[in-house]
N, C-alpha and C positions, 0 to 999 in steps of 0.2 A: 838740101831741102830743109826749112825751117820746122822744127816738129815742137808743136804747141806742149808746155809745162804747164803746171798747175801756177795759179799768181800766189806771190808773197810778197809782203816787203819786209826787208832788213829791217832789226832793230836796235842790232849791235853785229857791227864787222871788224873779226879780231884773224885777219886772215891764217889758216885757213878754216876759222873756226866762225860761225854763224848766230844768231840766233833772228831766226825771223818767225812771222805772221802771217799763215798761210788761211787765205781767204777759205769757203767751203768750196767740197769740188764733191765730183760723184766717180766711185769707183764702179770695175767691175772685178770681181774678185772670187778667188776659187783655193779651197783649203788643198794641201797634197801631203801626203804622209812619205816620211822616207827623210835624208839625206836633205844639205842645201844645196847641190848639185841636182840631183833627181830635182828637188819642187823647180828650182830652178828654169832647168829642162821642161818636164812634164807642165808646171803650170803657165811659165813662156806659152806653150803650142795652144794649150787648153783656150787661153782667155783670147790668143792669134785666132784662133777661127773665129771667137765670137763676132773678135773687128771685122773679120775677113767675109762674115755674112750668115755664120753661122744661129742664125735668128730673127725672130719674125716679129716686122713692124704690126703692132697691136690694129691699129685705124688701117689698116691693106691689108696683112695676112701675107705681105713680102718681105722678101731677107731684104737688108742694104749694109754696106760696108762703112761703119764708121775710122771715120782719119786716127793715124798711131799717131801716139803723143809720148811726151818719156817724163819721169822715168818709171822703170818696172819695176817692183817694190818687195821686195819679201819682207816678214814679221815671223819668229819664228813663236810657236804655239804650243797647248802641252803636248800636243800630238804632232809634230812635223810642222808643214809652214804655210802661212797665210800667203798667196800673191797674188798683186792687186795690178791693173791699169788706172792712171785717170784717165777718164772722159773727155773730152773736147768740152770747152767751158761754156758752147754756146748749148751743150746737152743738159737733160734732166730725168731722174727715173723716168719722169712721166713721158717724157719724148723719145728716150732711149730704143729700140728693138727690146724684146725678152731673148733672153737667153732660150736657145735649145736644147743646150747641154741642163739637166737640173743639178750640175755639178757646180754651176757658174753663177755668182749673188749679185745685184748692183744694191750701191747701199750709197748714202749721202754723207760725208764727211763734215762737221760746222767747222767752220774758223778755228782754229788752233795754234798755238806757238810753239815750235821746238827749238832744241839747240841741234847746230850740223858741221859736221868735219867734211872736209873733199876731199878726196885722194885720186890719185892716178893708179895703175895696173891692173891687176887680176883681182878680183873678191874672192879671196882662199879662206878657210876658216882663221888661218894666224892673223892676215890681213884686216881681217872683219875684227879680231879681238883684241889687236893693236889700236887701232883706230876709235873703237867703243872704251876703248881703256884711256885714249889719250882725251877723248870728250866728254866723258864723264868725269876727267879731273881735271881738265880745265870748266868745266860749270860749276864743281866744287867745290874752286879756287872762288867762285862768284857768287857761292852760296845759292845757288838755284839746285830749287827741286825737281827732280828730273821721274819719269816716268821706270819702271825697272825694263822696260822694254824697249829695244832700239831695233829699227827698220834698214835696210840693206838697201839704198835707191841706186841702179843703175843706168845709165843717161843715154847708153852706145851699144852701135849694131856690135854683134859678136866678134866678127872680122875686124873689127878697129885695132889697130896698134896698142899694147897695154901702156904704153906714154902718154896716149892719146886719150885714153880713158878716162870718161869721168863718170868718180862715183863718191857714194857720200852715206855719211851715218844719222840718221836721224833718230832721236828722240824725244817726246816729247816733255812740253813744261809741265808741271803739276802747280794746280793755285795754290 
């Protein structure tokens, strides 16, 4: 089953290294303190229920379940870590359910460019800082100013084979 991602296009493909133009999208996003395992875990289930119905259409005063999309995103914070969904593109805060949970934010993302690495396996802390390490000097190499903060996107159910993985480092450009 096809699960709706956020749109970009490419602006340079240096495989497996990226740099695209990701149109705006609308998260929905929830801080979680602790571990990249724990937010992981805990903010996965967190924002799960909201899709799942956990929230009530403003014009009804009824829950509905918005469609999963990938990928799920962590950013880590001074406190522990941001994790976010995108939204289905055909949503908007204003259309969106509210959250039940007030642990849970929707917030509108503009048009943005980053640079991105893919990789296959597990997201382990070494994995995550091999990968940020290899992308931040290949943007180096091309003289882009790069954002000091890079995002965790994972694409795949848990059960996926780690071959079969896909996941990616994103950070953004700075003008």
């Amino acid at each position: 089953m096809a699960v709706e991602e956020p749109r970009y296009t490419v602006l340079v493909s240096d495989p497996p290294f990226e740099v695209r133009r990701y149109a705006g999208f609308v998260v929905a996003q929830t801080q979680i303190n602790g571990d990249f395992d724990a937010a992981s875990g805990s903010g996965f289930r967190r924002i799960a229920a909201y899709i799942f119905g956990d929230n009530l259409q403003a014009t009804s005063g009824t829950q509905r379940k918005i469609a999963m999309t990938a990928p799920v995103t962590l950013t880590p914070e001074t406190e522990g870590w941001r994790v976010h969904f995108v939204m289905p593109s055909a949503e908007s805060v204003q259309t969106l359910p509210q959250p039940i949970n007030p642990q849970i934010q929707l917030r509108t993302v503009p048009e943005h460019d980053t640079v991105t690495v893919r990789f296959t396996g597990f997201t382990t802390q070494a994995s995550i800082q091999e990968q940020t390490e290899r992308l931040r000097a290949w943007a180096q190499a091309r003289n882009l100013k790069l954002s000091p903060t890079a995002q965790i996107a994972r694409y795949d159910a848990p059960l996926t084979f780690p071959w079969n993985r896909r996941n990616e480092i994103l950070i953004d450009l700075l003008p």
